[in-house]
N, C-alpha and C positions, 0 to 999 in steps of 0.2 A: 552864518558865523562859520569861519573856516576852523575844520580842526587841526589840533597840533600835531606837528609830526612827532610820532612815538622815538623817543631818546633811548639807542643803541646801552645806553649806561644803567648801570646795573644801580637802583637807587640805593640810596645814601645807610637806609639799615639794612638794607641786603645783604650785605656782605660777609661772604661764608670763612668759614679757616681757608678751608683751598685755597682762595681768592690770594690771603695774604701769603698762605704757605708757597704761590709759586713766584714769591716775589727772587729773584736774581739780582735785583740793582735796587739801591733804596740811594734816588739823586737827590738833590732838594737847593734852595735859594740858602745865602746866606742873612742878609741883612734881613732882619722881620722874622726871622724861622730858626737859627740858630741865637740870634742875638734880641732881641727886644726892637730894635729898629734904629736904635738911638747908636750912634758917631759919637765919639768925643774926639773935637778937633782943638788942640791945642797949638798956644799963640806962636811957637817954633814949628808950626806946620805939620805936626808929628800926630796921630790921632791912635786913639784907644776905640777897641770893645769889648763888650763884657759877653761871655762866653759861660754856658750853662754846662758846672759838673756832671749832673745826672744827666745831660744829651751826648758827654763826653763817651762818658760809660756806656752809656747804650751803643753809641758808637765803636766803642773798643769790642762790644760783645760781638759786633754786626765784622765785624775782620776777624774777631778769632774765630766767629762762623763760616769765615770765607764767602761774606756775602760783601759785593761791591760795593761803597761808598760813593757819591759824587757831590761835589757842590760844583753850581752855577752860579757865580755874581755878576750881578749887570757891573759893577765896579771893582776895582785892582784896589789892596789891601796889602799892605804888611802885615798886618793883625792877623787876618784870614790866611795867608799862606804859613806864618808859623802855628794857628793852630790846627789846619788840615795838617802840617807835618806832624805834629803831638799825636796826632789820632790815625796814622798812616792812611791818608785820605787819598787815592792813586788819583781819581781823577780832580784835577781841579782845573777848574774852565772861571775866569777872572775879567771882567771888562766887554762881555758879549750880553745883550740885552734879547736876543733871539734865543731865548731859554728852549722854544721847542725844538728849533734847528741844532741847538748845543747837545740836547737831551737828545735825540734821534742819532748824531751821532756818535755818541759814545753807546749806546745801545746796539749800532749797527758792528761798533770795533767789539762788541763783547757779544755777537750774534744772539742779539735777544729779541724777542718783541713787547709789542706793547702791556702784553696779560703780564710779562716778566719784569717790569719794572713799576716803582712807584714812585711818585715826584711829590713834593712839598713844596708852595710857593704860599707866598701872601699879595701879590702886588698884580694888578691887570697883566703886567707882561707873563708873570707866571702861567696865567690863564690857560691859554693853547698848551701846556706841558701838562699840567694838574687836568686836562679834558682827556689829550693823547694818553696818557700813563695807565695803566691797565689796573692800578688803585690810586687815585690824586688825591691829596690830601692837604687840608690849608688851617693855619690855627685859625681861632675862632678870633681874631681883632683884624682877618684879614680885609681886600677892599673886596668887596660885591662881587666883582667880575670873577675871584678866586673861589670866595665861595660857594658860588655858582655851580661851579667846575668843579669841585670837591665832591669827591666820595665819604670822607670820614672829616671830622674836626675835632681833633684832641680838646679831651678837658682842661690840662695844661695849658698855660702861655706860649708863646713863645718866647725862646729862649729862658724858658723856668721849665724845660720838661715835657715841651710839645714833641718835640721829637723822640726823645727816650722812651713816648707812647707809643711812638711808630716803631721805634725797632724792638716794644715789646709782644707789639700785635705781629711783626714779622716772625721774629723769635720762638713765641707762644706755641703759634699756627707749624712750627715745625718739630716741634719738641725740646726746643732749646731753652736753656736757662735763660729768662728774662729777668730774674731780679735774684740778689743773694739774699 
């Protein structure tokens, strides 16, 4: 019986405050991570989503911190660019499916590495990003291949507050107010 090769990744309840406190970039997927997953595409072509206040907040905390934001969609939104504009979201990368290519380089424009950022996905493609990221993290409805590659799984939904957990464990780990 061959053994397995021992995994460079730091298992799943390992993970120490430092870990999160040297987070610099918190990127993550849109569709499945900030929203539920769920479109609404309506009969004039126009399409809705539904967007979590407490991820907002967390979000707003994570800029007044000066910690970078990013979202990756494999898909182009109207929805999604007015709400990364609500939430001053600088990087927003829209219609690229290569999330670890996306995610490496904006990492490289903000000279980080991988221990300094952390990535959220739900979807196989997220995979290779949530493995690369120096803490990945995938809610818990994600597909197999995510949570694979996950370091943490919020007890949250997504889009009910998965995220708002992440930027409270970033927050936390730094001394920063995570909840009022």
């Amino acid at each position: 019986m061959a053994k397995s090769k021992p995994s460079s990744r730091r298992p799943k309840s390992k993970l120490r405050p430092a870990d999160w406190a040297a987070i610099q970039l918190f990127a993550m997927d849109v569709d499945g991570v900030l929203t539920d997953g769920t479109v609404h595409v309506h009969s004039d072509g126009t399409e809705s989503k539904v967007f979590s206040i407490l991820d907002g907040m967390g979000l707003k905390r994570m800029h007044t911190a000066g910690i970078p934001v990013a979202w990756i969609s494999g898909r182009a939104s109207g929805a999604t660019t007015v709400r990364s504009k609500e939430l001053h979201v600088k990087h927003l990368i829209q219609g690229r499916t290569d999330k670890l290519t996306a995610l490496q380089e904006i990492a490289a424009a903000l000279r980080l590495g991988p221990a300094q950022v952390c990535y959220m996905g739900d979807d196989d493609i997220d995979a290779p990003a949530i493995a690369w990221a120096g803490i990945g993290v995938a809610p818990a409805a994600a597909r197999p291949a995510a949570l694979q590659a996950a370091d943490f799984v919020p007890g949250r939904a997504a889009g009910h507050g998965a995220v708002r957990e992440v930027c409270e464990q970033i927050l936390g780990a730094r001394g920063r107010k995570a909840a009022s």
